[in-house]
RODO-2510 file (C-alpha; in nm, 4 decimals, decimal comma):
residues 96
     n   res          X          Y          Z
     1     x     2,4575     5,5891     8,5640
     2     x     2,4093     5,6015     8,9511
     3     x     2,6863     5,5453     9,2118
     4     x     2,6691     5,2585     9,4115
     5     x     2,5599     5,3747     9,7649
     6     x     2,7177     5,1851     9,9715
     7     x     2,9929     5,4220     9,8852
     8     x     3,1904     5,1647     9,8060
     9     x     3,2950     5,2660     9,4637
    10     x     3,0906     5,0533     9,2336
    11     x     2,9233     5,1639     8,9185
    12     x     2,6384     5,0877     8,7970
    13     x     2,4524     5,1544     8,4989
    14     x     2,6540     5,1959     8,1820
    15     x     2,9002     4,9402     8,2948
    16     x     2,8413     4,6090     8,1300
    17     x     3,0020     4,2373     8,0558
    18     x     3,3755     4,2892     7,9714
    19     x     3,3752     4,6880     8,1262
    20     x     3,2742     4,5481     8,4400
    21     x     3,4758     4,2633     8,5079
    22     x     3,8025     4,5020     8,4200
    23     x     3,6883     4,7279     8,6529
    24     x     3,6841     4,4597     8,9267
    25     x     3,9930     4,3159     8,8281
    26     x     4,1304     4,6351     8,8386
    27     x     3,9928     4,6820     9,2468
    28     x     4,1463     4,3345     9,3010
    29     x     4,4779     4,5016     9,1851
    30     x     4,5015     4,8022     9,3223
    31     x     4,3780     4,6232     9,6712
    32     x     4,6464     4,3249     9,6177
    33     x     4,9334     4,4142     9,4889
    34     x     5,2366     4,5657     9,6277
    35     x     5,0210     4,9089     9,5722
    36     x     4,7560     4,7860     9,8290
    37     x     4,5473     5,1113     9,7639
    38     x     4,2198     5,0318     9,9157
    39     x     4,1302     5,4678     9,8855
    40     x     4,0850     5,4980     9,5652
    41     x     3,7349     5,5055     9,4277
    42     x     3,6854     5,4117     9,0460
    43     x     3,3437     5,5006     8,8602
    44     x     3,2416     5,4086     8,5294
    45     x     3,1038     5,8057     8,3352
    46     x     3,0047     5,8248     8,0015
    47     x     3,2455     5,5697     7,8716
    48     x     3,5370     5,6394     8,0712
    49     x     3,6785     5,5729     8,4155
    50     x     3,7334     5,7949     8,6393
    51     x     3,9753     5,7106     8,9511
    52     x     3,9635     5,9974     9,1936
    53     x     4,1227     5,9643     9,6130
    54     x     4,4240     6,0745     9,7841
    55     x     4,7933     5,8505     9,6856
    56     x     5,0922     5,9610     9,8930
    57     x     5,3481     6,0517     9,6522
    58     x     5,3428     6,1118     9,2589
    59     x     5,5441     5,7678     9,1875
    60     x     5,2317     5,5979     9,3815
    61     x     4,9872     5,7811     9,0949
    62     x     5,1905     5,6558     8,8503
    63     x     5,2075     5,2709     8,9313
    64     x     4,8146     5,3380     8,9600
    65     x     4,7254     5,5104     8,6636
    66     x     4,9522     5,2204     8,4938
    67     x     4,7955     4,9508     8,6237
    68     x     4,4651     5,1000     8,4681
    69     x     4,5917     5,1140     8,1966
    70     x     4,7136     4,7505     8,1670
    71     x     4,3592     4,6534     8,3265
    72     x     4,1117     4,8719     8,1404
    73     x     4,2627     4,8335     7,7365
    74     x     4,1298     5,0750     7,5225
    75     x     3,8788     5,2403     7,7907
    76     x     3,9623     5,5861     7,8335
    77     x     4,0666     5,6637     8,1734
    78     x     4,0529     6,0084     8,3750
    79     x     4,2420     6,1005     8,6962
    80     x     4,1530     6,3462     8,9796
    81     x     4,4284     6,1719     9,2238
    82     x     4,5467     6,4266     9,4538
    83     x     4,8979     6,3992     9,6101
    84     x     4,8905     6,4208     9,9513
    85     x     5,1485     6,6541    10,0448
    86     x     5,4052     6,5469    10,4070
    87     x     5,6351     6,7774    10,4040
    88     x     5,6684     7,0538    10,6832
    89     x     5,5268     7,3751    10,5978
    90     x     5,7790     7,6420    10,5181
    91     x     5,6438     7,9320    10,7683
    92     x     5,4557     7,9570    11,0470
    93     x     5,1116     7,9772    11,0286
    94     x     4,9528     8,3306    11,1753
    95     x     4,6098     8,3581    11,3878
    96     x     4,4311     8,6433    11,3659
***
C-alpha cells in the first residue's frame, strides 16, 4: 500500500469496493458534521485504519474515534490522535 501523495490522506492499494467508499464516507463526516475536522489523516494498513492528527480536547477524540466506528463496521481501527494541550504552562521556562 502507498500513500497518496498529494498528502491528502488517501490510500491506495489494499483499499477496495466497500473499504473504500467507508473510508470516504467517513472524510465526508468528519469534514461535515458538527466535528468539521478537516486535520485528521486516515490510511488504510494491513487491514486496518489508522487515523493519526492533532484534535483539541479528549471529548473531540472521542466523537471521532466513534464516528469510525459507526462508518468503518467491523474494520479494525487504530488511533495515534494526539491532544493538543492549551493550558498555561505551570513554571517558567529557563534559558541557558
Amino acid at each position: 500500500m502507498k500513500s497518496d501523495p498529494t498528502g491528502t490522506g488517501a490510500a491506495t492499494g489494499d483499499v477496495h469496493g466497500e473499504g473504500a467508499y467507508r473510508i470516504a464516507r467517513l472524510r465526508e463526516r468528519l469534514a461535515g458534521d458538527d466535528i468539521a475536522e478537516l486535520g485528521i489523516r486516515i490510511d488504510e494498513r494491513g487491514g486496518a485504519v489508522l487515523l493519526s492528527g492533532t484534535v483539541a480536547t479528549a471529548a473531540h477524540r472521542d466523537d471521532i474515534l466513534r464516528i469510525a466506528a459507526e462508518e468503518l463496521g467491523s474494520t479494525p481501527v487504530r488511533s495515534d490522535l494526539v491532544i493538543a494541550s492549551a493550558e498555561a504552562p505551570d513554571r517558567s521556562e529557563e534559558l541557558p
